[in-house]
C-alpha positions as CSV (number, residue, x, y, z in Angstrom):
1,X,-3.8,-76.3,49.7
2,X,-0.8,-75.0,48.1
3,X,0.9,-71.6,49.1
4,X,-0.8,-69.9,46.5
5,X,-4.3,-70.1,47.3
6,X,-3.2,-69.5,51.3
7,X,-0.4,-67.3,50.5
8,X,-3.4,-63.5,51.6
9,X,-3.9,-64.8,54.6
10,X,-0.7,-66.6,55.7
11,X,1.1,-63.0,54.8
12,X,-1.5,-61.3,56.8
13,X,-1.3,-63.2,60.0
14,X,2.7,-62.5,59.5
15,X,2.1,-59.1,59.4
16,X,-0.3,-59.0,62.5
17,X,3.0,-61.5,64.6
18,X,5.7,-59.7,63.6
19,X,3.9,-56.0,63.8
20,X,6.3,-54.7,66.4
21,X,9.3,-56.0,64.8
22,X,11.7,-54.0,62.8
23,X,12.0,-55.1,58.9
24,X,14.5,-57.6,58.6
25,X,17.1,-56.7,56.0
26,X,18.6,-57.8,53.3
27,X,20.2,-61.5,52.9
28,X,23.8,-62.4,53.6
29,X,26.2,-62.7,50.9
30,X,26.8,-66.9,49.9
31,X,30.6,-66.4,51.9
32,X,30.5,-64.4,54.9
33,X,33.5,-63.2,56.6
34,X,34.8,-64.4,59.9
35,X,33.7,-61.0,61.3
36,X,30.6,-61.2,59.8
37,X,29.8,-64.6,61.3
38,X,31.3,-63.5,64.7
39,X,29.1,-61.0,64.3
40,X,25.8,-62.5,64.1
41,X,26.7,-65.3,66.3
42,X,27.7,-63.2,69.4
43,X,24.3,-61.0,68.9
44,X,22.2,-63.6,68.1
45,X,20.8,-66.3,71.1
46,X,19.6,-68.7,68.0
47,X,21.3,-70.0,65.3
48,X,19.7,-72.8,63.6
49,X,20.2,-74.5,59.9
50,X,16.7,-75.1,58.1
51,X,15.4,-76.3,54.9
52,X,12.7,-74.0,53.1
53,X,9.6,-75.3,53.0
54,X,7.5,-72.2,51.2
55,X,7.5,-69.0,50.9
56,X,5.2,-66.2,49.9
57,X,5.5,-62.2,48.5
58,X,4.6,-59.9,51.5
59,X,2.3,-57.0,49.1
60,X,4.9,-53.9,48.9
61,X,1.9,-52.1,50.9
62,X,2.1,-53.9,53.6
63,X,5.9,-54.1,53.9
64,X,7.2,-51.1,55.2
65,X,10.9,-50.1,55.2
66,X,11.4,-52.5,52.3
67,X,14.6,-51.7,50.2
68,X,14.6,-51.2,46.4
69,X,15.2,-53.9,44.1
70,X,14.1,-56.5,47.4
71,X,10.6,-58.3,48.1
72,X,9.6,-59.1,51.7
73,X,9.2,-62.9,51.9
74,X,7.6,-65.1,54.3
75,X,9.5,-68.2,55.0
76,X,8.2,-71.5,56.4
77,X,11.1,-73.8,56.9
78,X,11.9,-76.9,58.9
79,X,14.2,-77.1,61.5
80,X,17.5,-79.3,60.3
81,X,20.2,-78.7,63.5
82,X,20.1,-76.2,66.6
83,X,23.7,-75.0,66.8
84,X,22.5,-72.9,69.6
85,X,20.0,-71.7,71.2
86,X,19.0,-72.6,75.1
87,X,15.1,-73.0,74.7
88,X,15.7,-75.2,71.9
89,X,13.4,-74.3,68.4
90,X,10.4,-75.9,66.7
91,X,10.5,-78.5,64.1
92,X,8.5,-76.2,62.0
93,X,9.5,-72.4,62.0
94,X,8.1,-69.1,60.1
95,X,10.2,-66.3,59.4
96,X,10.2,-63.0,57.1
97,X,13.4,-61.8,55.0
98,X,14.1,-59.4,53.0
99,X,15.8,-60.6,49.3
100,X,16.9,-58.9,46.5
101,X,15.1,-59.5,43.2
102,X,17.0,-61.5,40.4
103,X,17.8,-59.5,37.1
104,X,13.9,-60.4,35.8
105,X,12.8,-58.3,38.9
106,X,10.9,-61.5,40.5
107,X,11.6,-62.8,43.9
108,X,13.7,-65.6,44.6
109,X,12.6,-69.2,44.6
110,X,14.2,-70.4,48.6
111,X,12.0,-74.1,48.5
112,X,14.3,-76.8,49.5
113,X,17.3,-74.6,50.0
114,X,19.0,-74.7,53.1
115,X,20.1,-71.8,55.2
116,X,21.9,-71.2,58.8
117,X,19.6,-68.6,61.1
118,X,20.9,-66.1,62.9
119,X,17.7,-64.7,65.4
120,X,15.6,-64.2,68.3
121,X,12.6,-65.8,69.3
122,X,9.0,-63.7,69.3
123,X,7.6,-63.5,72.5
124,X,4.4,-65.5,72.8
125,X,4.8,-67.1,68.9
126,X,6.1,-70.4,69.1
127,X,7.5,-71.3,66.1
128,X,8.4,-67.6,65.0
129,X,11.9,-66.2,64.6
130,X,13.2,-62.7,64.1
131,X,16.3,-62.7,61.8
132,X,19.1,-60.8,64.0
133,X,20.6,-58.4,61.5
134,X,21.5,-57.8,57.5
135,X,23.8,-61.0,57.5
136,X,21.1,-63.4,59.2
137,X,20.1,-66.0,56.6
138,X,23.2,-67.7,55.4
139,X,23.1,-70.5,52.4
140,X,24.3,-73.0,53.9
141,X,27.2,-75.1,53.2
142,X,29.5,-78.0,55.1
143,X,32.3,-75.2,55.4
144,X,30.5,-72.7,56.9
145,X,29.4,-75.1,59.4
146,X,33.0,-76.0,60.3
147,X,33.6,-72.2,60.6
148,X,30.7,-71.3,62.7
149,X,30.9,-74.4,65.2
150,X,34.1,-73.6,66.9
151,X,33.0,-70.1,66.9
152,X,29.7,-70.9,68.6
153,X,32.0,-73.0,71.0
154,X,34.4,-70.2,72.0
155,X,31.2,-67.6,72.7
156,X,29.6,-70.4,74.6
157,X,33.1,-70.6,76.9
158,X,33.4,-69.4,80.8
159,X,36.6,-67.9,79.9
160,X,35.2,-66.3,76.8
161,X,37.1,-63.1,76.0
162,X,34.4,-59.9,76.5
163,X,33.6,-57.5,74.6
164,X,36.2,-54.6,73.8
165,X,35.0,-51.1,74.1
166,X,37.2,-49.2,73.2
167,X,40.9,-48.0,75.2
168,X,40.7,-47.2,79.0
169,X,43.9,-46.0,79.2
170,X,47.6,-46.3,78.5
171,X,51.1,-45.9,79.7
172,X,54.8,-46.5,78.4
173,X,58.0,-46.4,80.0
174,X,61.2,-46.7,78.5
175,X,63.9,-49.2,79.8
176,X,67.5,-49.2,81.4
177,X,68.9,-49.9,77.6
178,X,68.7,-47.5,74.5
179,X,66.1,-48.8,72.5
180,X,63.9,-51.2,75.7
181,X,60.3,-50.0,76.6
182,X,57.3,-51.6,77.7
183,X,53.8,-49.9,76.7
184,X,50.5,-51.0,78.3
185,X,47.3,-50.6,76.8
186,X,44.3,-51.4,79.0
187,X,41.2,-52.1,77.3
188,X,37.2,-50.8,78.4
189,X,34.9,-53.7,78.1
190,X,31.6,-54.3,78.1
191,X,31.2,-56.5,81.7
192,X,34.3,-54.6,83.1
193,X,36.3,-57.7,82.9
194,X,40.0,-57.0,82.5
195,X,42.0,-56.5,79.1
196,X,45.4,-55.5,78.3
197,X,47.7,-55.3,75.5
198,X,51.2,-55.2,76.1
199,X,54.0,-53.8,73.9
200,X,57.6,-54.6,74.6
201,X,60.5,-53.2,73.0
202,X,64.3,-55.0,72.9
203,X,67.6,-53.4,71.2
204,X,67.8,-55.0,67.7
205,X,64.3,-57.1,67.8
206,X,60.9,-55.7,66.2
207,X,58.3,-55.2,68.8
208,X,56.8,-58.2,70.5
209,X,52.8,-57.6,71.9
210,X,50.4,-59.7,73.3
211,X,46.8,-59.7,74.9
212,X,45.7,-60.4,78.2
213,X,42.3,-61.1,79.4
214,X,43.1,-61.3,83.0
215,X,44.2,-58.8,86.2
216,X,47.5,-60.3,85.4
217,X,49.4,-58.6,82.7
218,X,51.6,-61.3,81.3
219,X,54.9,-60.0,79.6
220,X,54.5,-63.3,78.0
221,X,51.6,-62.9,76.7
222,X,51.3,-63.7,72.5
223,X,48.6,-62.4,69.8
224,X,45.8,-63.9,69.0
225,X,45.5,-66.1,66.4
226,X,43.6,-64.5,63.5
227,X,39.9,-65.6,62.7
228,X,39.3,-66.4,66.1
229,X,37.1,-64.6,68.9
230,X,39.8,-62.9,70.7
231,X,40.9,-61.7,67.2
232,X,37.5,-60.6,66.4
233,X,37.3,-59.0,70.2
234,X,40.1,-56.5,69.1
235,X,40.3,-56.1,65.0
236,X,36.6,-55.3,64.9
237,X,36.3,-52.9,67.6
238,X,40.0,-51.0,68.5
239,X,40.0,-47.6,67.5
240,X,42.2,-47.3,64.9
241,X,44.6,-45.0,66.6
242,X,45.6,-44.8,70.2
243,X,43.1,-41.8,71.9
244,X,46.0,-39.2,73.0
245,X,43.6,-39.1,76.2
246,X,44.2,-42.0,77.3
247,X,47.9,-41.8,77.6
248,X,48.8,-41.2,81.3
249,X,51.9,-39.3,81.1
250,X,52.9,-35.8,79.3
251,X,56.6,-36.7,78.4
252,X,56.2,-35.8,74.9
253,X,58.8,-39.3,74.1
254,X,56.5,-41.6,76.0
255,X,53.1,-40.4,74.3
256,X,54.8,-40.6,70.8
257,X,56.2,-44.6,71.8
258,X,52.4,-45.1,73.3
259,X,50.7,-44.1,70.3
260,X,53.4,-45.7,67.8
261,X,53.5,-49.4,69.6
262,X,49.5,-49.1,69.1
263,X,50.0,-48.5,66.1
264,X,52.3,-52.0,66.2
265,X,49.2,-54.0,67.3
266,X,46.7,-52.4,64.9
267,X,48.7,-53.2,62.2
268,X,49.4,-56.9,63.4
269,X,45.8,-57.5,63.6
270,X,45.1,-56.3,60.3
271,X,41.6,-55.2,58.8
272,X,38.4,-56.3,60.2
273,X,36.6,-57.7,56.5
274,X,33.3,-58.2,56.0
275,X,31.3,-59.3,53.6
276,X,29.3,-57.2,51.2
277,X,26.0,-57.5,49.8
């Protein structure tokens, strides 16, 4: 029977499965940032490249929250790699996702296209995914896979570096010399493991900062590399200036080094990108 003829039914058991999930959004640009990815891999326990098998048009009645200029699709799609996912998936999965339509105004055509998953299982459907966010269904190509792997790898690491918060609090201290300080910036995160940046100053060098992800704050400690998780950890989520309530001192000249050697790391680390679409 081909998807037309089933395609009322098919749409309407969706519906009645996915009922208590929210709409899934619309799809993820063809080149997702490194943020984006980090992202979607960090929130999402499954990612998972599948081909499409078929697809059928949810009724715009029966697809609430849907965006303007998108149809509601449901996917079924084979299972082609788990990159991760503990519980393992399915050979066969079922999906929805939200596309836009093409300049005709008709849905996309997904059959044997290949996309990477970011989602969740639904409790008590074997076989049915949740897509975990706007960016969630990502054409896929060999370079994103070579992106996303490592990635996956550095999550999936016991010395994985947590999730930033935000700024706990701060101090700087100037030195014996004109021109030597040492600021330290201690980081909230989400498990209350320990972060720290560390700012130091020498006469006649630029600053030198690192991060550290241990109790031990490490003069020696260097910046992350960019594009990588511990980049991600602080780009994507600092504040972009230093809180003035988090600086522990009211010497007017140590607040203003504080909140300038901050502004030192920010700019180091550059702009968190994403993706548009």
């Amino acid at each position: 029977m081909t998807m037309r003829a089933r395609s009322l039914p098919l749409v309407s058991a969706a519906l009645l499965m996915l009922a208590a999930a929210p709409p899934p959004a619309p799809a993820t640009p063809a080149a997702p940032s490194f943020a984006d990815l980090a992202t979607l891999a960090d929130s999402a326990p499954i990612a998972v490249r599948v081909r499409v098998r078929d697809q059928a048009v949810v009724p715009g009645e029966r697809a609430p929250g849907l965006a303007a200029g998108h149809a509601r699709l449901y996917v079924e799609a084979e299972t082609l790699a788990l990159f991760t996912g503990s519980g393992g998936v399915p050979q066969q999965l079922r999906y929805l996702a939200d596309m836009p339509l093409d300049a005709k105004g008709r849905a996309p055509k997904l059959k044997k296209r290949e996309f990477v998953l970011f989602a969740r299982a639904v409790p008590g459907r074997p076989g049915e995914l949740q897509l975990a966010g706007p960016r969630a269904q990502i054409p896929y190509t060999p370079a994103l896979e070579t992106s996303l792997r490592p990635l996956l790898a550095a999550l999936a690491a016991p010395d994985a570096p947590p999730r930033v918060t935000g700024v706990r609090d701060a101090a700087s201290s100037a030195g014996a010399l004109a021109g030597e300080s040492e600021t330290q910036i201690f980081l909230a995160t989400d498990t209350g493991a320990p972060a720290a940046l560390t700012v130091i100053r020498r006469p006649g060098l630029p600053p030198r900062w690192g991060v550290s992800w241990s109790e031990l704050i490490d003069q020696a400690a260097e910046p992350p590399a960019k594009d990588t998780l511990a980049w991600y950890r602080l780009a994507c989520t600092l504040p972009p200036t230093l809180p003035a309530e988090t600086v522990e001192t009211s010497e007017e000249a140590d607040r203003t080094r504080a909140a300038e050697d901050y502004a030192v790391v920010i700019a180091a680390l550059g702009p968190c990108e994403r993706g548009t679409g």
